[in-house]
C-alpha positions as CSV (number, residue, x, y, z in Angstrom):
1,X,0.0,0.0,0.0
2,X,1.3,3.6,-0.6
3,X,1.9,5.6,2.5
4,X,-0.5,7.1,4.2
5,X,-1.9,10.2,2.0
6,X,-2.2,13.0,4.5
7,X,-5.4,14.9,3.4
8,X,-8.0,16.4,5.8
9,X,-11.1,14.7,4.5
10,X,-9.1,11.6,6.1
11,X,-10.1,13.3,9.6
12,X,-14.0,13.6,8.1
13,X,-13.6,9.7,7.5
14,X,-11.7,9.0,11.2
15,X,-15.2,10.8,12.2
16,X,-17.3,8.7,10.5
17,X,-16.1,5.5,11.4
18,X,-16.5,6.7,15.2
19,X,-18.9,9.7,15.2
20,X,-23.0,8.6,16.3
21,X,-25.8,8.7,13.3
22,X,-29.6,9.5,14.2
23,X,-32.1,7.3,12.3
24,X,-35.0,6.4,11.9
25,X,-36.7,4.3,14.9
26,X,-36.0,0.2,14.5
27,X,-38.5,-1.2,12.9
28,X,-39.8,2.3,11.3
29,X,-39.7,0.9,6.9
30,X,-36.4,1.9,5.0
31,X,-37.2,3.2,1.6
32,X,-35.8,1.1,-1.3
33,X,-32.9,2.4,-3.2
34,X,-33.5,3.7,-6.7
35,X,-31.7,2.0,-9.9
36,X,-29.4,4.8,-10.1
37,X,-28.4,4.5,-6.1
38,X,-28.2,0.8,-6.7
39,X,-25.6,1.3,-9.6
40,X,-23.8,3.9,-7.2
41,X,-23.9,1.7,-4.6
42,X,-22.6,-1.4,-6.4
43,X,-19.4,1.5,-8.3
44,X,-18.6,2.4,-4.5
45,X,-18.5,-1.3,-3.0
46,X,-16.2,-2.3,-5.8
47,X,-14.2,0.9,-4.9
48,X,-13.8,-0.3,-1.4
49,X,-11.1,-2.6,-2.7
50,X,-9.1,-0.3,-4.6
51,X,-5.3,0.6,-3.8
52,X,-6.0,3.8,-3.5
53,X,-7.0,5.1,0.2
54,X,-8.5,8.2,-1.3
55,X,-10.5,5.9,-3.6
56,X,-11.5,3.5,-1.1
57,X,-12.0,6.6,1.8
58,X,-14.7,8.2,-1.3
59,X,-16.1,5.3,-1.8
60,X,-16.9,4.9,2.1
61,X,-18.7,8.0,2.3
62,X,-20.3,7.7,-0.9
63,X,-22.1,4.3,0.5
64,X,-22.6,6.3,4.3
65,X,-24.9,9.1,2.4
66,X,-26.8,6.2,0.5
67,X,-28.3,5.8,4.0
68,X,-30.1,2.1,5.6
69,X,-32.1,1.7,1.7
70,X,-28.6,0.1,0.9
71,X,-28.2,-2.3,3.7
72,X,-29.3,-5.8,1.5
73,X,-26.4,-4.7,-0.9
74,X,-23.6,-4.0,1.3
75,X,-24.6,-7.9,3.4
76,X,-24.6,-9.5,0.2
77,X,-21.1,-7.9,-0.4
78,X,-20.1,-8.9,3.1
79,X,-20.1,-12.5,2.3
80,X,-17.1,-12.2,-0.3
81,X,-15.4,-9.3,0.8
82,X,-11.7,-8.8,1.2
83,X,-10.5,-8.7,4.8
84,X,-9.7,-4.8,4.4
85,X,-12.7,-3.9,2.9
86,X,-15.2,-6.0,5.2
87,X,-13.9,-3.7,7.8
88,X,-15.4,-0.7,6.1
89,X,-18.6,-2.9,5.3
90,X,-18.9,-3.9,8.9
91,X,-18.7,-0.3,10.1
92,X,-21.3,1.0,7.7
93,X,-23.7,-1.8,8.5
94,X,-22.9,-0.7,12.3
95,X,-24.4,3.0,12.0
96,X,-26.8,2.2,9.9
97,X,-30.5,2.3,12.4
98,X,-31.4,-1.4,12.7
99,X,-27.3,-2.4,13.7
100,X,-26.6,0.7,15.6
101,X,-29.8,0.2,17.9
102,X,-28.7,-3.6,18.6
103,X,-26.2,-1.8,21.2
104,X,-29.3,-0.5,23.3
105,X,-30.1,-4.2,24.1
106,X,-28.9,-5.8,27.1
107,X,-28.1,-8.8,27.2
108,X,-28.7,-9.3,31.0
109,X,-32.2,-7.5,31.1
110,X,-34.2,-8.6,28.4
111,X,-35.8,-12.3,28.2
112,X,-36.8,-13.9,25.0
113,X,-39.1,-17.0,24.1
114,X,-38.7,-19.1,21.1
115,X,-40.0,-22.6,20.2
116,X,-40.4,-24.8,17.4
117,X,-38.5,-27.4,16.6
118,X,-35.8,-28.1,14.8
119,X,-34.5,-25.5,12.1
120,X,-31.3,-24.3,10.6
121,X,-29.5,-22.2,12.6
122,X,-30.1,-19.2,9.5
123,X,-33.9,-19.2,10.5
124,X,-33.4,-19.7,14.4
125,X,-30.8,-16.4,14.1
126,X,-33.7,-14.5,12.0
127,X,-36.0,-15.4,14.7
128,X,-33.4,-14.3,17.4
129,X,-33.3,-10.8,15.6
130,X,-37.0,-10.4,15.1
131,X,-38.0,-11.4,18.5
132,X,-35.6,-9.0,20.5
133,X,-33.4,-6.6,17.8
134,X,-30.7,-8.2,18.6
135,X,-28.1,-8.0,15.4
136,X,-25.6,-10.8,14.1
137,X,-23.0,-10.4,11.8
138,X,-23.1,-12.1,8.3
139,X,-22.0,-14.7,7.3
140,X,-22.5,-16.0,10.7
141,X,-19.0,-18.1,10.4
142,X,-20.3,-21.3,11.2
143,X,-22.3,-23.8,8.7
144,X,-25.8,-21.8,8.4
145,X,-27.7,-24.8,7.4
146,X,-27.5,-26.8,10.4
147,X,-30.2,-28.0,12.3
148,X,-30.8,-26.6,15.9
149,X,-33.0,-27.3,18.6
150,X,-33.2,-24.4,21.0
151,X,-36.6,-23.8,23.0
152,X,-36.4,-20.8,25.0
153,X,-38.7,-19.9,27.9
154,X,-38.5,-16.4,28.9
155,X,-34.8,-17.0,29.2
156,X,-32.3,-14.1,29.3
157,X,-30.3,-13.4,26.3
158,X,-27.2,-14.2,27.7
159,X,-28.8,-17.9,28.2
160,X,-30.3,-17.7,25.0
161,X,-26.9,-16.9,23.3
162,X,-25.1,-19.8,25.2
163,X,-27.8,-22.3,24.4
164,X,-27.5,-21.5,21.1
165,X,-24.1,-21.8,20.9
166,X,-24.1,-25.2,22.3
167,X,-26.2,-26.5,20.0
168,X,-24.7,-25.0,16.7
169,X,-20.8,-25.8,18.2
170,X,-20.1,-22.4,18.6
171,X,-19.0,-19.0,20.5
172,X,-20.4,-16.4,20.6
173,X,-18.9,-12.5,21.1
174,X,-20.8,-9.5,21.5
175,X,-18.7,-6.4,19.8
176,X,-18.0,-3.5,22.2
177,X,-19.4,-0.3,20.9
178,X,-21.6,-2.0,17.9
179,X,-23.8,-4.4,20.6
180,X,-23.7,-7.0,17.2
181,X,-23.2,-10.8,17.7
182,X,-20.6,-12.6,16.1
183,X,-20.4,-16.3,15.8
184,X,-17.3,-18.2,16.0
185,X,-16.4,-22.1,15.5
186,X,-15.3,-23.1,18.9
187,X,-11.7,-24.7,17.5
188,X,-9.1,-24.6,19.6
189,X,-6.2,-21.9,19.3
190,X,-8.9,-19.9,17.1
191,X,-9.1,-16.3,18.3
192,X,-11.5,-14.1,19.3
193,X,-11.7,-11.5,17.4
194,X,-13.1,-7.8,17.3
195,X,-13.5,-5.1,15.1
196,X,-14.1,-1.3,15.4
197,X,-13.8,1.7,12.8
198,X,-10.5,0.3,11.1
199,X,-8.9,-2.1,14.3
200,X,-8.9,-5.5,14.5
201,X,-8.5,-7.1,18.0
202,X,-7.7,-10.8,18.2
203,X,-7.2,-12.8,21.4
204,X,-4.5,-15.0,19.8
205,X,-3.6,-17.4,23.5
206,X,-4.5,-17.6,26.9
207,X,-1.4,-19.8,29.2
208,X,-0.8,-20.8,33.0
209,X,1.8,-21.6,34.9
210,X,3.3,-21.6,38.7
211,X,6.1,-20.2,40.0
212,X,7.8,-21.6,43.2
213,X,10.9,-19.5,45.0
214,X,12.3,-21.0,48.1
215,X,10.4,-20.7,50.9
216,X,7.7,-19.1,49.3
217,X,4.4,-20.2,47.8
218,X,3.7,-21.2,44.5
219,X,2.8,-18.4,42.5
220,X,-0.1,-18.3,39.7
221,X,0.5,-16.9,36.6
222,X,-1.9,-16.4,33.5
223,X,-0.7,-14.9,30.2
224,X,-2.8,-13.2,27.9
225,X,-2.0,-12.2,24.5
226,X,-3.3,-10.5,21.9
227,X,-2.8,-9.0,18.5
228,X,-4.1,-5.6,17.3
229,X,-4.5,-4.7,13.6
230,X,-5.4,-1.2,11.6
231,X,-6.9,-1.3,8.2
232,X,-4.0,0.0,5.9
233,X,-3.3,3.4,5.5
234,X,-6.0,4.1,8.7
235,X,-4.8,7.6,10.2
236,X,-3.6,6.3,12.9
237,X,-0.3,7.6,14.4
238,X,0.3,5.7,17.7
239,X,-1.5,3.4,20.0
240,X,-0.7,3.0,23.8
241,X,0.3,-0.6,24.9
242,X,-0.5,-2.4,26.8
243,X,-4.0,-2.1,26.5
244,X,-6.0,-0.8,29.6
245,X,-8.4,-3.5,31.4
246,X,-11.4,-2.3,33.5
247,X,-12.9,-5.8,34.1
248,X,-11.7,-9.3,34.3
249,X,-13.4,-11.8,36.2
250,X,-13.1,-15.8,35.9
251,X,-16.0,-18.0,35.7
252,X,-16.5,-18.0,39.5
253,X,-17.2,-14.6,39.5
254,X,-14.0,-13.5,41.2
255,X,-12.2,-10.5,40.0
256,X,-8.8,-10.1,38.5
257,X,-6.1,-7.7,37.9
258,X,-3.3,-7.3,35.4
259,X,0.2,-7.2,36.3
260,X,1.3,-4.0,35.1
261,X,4.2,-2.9,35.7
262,X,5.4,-0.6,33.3
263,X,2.8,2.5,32.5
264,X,1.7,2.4,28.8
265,X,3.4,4.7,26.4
266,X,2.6,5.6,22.8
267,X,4.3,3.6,20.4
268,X,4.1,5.8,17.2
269,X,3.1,3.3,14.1
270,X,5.2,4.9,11.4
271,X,4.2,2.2,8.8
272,X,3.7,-1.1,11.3
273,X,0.3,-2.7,10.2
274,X,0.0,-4.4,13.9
275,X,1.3,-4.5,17.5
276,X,1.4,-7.6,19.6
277,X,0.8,-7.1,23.6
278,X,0.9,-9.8,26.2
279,X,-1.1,-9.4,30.1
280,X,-0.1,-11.6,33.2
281,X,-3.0,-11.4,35.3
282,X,-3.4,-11.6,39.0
283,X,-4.4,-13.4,41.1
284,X,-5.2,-16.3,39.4
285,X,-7.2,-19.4,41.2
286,X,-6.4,-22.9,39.9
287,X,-10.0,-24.0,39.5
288,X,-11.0,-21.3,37.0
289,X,-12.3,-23.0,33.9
290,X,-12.5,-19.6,31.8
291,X,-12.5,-16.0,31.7
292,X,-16.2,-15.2,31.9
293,X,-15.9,-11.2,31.1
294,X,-12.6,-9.2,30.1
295,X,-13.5,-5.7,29.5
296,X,-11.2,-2.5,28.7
297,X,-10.1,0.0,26.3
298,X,-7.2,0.9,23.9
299,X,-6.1,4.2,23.6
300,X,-5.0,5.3,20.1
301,X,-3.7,8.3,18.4
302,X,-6.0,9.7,15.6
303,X,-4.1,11.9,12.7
304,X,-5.4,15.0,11.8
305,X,-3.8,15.5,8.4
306,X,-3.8,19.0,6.4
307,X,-1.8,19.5,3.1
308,X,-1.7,23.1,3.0
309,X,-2.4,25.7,5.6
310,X,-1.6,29.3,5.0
311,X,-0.6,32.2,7.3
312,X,-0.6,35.9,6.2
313,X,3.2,37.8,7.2
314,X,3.2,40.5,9.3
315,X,2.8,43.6,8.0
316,X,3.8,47.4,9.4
317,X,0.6,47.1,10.9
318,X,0.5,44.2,12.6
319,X,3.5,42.3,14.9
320,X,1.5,38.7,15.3
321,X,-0.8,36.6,12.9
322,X,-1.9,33.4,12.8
323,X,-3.9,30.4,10.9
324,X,-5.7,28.3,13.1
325,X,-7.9,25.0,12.5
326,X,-9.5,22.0,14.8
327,X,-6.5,20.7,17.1
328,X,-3.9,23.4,15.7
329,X,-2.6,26.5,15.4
330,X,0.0,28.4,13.2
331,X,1.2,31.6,14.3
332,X,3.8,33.3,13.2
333,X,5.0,35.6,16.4
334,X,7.8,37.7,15.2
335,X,10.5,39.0,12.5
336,X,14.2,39.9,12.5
337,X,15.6,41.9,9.5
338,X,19.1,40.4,8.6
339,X,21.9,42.8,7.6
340,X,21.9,41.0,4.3
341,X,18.4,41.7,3.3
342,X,16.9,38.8,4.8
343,X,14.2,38.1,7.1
344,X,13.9,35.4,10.3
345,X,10.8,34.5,11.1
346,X,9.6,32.9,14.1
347,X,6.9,30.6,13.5
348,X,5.0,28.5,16.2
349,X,3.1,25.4,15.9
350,X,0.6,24.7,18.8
351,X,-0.7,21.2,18.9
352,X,-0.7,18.0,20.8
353,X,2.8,16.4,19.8
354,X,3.4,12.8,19.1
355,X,6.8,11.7,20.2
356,X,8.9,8.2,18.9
357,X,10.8,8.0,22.3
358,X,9.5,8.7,25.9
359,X,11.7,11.7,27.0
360,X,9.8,13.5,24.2
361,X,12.4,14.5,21.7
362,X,12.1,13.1,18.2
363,X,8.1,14.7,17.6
364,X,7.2,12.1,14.4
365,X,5.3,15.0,12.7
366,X,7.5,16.2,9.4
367,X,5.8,19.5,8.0
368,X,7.3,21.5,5.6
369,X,7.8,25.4,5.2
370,X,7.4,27.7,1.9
371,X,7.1,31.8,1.8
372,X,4.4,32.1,-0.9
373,X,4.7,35.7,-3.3
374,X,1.4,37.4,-4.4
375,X,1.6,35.5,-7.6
376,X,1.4,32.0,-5.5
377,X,4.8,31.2,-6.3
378,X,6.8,29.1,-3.2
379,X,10.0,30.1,-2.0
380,X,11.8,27.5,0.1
381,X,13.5,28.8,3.6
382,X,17.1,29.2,3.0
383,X,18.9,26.7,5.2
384,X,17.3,24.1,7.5
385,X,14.2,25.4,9.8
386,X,15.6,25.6,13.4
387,X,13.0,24.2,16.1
388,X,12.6,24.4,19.8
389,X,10.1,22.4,21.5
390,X,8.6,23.8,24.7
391,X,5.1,21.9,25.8
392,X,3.1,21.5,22.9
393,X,4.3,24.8,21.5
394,X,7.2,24.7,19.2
395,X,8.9,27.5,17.5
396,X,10.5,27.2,14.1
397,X,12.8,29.4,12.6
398,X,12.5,30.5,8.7
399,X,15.1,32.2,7.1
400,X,13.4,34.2,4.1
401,X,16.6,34.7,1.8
402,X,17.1,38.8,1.0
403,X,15.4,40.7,-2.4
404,X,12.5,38.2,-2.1
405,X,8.4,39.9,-1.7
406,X,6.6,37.2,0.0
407,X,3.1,37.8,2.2
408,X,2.1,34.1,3.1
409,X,3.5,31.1,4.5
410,X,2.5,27.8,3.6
411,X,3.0,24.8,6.3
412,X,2.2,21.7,3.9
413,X,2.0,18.3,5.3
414,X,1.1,19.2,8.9
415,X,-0.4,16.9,11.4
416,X,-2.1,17.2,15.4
417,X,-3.1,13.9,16.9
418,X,-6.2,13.1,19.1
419,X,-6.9,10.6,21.2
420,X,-9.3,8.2,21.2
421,X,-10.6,5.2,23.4
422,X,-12.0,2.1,21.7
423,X,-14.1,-0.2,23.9
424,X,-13.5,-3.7,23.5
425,X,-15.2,-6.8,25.7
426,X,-14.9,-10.8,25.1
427,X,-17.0,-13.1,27.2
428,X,-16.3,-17.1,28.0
429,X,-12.4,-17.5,27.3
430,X,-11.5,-20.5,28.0
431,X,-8.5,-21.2,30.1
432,X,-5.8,-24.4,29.4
């Protein structure tokens, strides 16, 4: 994949993929699309696959203004999708009204009753969704035709879930954020997996051992590990390992801690598709059989990419100016004349800073400076731009060379970060 093209309609996408949508009520009818949306539709999913992000990143938003008429076309294309752009399909399908409302059901609060007979387990699922709005994802990833034999009385969801995953072989994971069901063949060594906006979360192993010092106990140790993956050129500029855990608790209902003992730092992704992170969790008991809830959060750091912004120079009149725009500013703060003709600016950037080391010296962010004439014609800074970092305000010095008219500045290529929390929650893992 090219690297990552640093354009600020990727922010307007990062939105999308994590901002809320109002729809209409569940259950309220969904216009069909028209032939023309259809076609447009069917253009844009094809898109979603190009090798282009700025292709793929239109397409997305071409599909998200197409609105919940478009859903049958966009599970139809789930089925044969590529893994990067099921990603995108899975998230659309998410804010669209009948997915996003799935995460208002709870699946310890509401009862369900179902009966029958036998069926395959792609008409006991439908029934599952009509009778509680309650979402899966398709395909489900376990044989749909199978026949199941699951009689509910009033029972909870969470029984309902586990019953059903009995009888069809299978787990079951409800996404964090989404509230939607995914199925999973209960192999062992298969992970758990997760998705949200353009991560992937797997749960790759789970493994115990003991520890015995001299004179001492034996010691209980568990070892989680995981795997987390973005979607390629995702603006994503670091992520904080390890991940942070609000909730673990085994299946006898005892809580658990992890072992941290170094605090998470931002590890800046500069290219790196995925990060692997490993938990030791305490304390452990030896009759657990499984994990019954592990609940937490990952902290990333979201780009906010602009190719061009453009300061006005000082004039007699004025001593300061500035340029600013959602999570930065430009300013340019003073001027030196040079005996030679020339000019020193002083130009200061005021943002949140993403660093590649800890003792915050080596900012990852690589803008670029030009003096622009009247005519629109750049002129680089003579010489190399000095910086001085100070918070997250740092000044850069421009040397404009002498005999030169210039009024604007142009930073291209400048980035702020935000950061972001995304949920994530995985029930029943079982323990070796």
């Amino acid at each position: 994949m090219p690297a990552m093209t640093t354009h600020l309609t990727t922010l307007l996408l990062f939105a999308a993929w994590f901002g809320s949508q109002v729809g209409p009520a569940l259950g309220q009818e969904v216009e069909a699309p028209t032939a023309e949306e259809s076609a447009r539709a069917q253009a844009a999913i094809i898109d979603l696959e190009d090798e282009h992000f700025e292709r793929r990143q239109a397409a997305f938003q071409a599909l998200e203004s197409l609105g919940s008429k478009i859903r049958p076309l966009l599970e139809s294309a789930l089925e044969r999708a590529a893994p990067e752009s099921r990603l995108r399909l899975q998230t659309l399908l998410e804010r669209f009204p009948a997915h996003s409302e799935a995460s208002q059901v709870r699946l310890e609060g509401t009862r369900v009753s179902l009966s029958g007979g036998p069926t395959t387990l792609r008409e006991l699922v439908a029934r599952l969704e009509s009778a509680t709005d309650l979402r899966f994802y398709r395909p489900l990833g376990v044989d749909e035709g199978m026949k199941v034999d699951v009689d509910l009385d009033s029972a909870l969801l969470l029984e309902a879930l586990d019953r059903l995953g009995q009888a069809a072989e299978c787990r079951w994971m409800q996404d964090a954020g989404s509230g939607m069901i995914r199925l999973m063949r209960s192999q062992p060594g298969s992970p758990y997996l997760m998705y949200e906006g353009p991560l992937r979360m797997a749960l790759t192993g789970i493994s115990r051992s003991s520890n015995i010092s001299f004179g001492n106990e034996a010691r209980e140790n568990c070892y989680l590990q995981s795997q987390i993956d973005f979607e390629p050129d995702a603006p994503i500029l670091g992520i904080y390992l390890p991940p942070t855990i609000d909730r673990i608790e085994d299946d006898q209902g005892r809580s658990l801690q992890d072992d941290v003992v170094i605090n998470s730092f931002m590890n800046p992704t500069q290219g790196r598709g995925n990060f692997g992170t490993s938990l030791r969790l305490v304390p452990w008991a030896k009759d657990a059989k499984e994990i019954a809830r592990l609940e937490g959060k990952i902290q990333i750091a979201v780009a906010s990419q602009y190719d061009r912004v453009i300061v006005a120079l000082p004039t007699a009149e004025t001593t300061q100016t500035a340029a600013i725009v959602p999570r930065l500013a430009v300013r340019v703060v003073s001027q030196t004349q040079k005996p030679d003709g020339g000019v020193i600016f002083q130009v200061e950037i005021e943002r949140e800073t993403l660093f590649a080391d800890p003792e915050r010296r080596r900012p990852i962010q690589a803008e670029e400076f030009a003096f622009l004439t009247a005519a629109g014609e750049e002129i680089p800074p003579q010489g190399r731009p000095l910086r001085q970092a100070q918070g997250d305000k740092e000044t850069f010095s421009l040397h404009l060379p002498p005999n030169v008219l210039v009024d604007r500045l142009l930073v291209r290529n400048v980035a702020a970060l935000e950061t972001r929390e995304i949920p994530f929650r995985f029930e029943g893992i079982p323990l070796p």
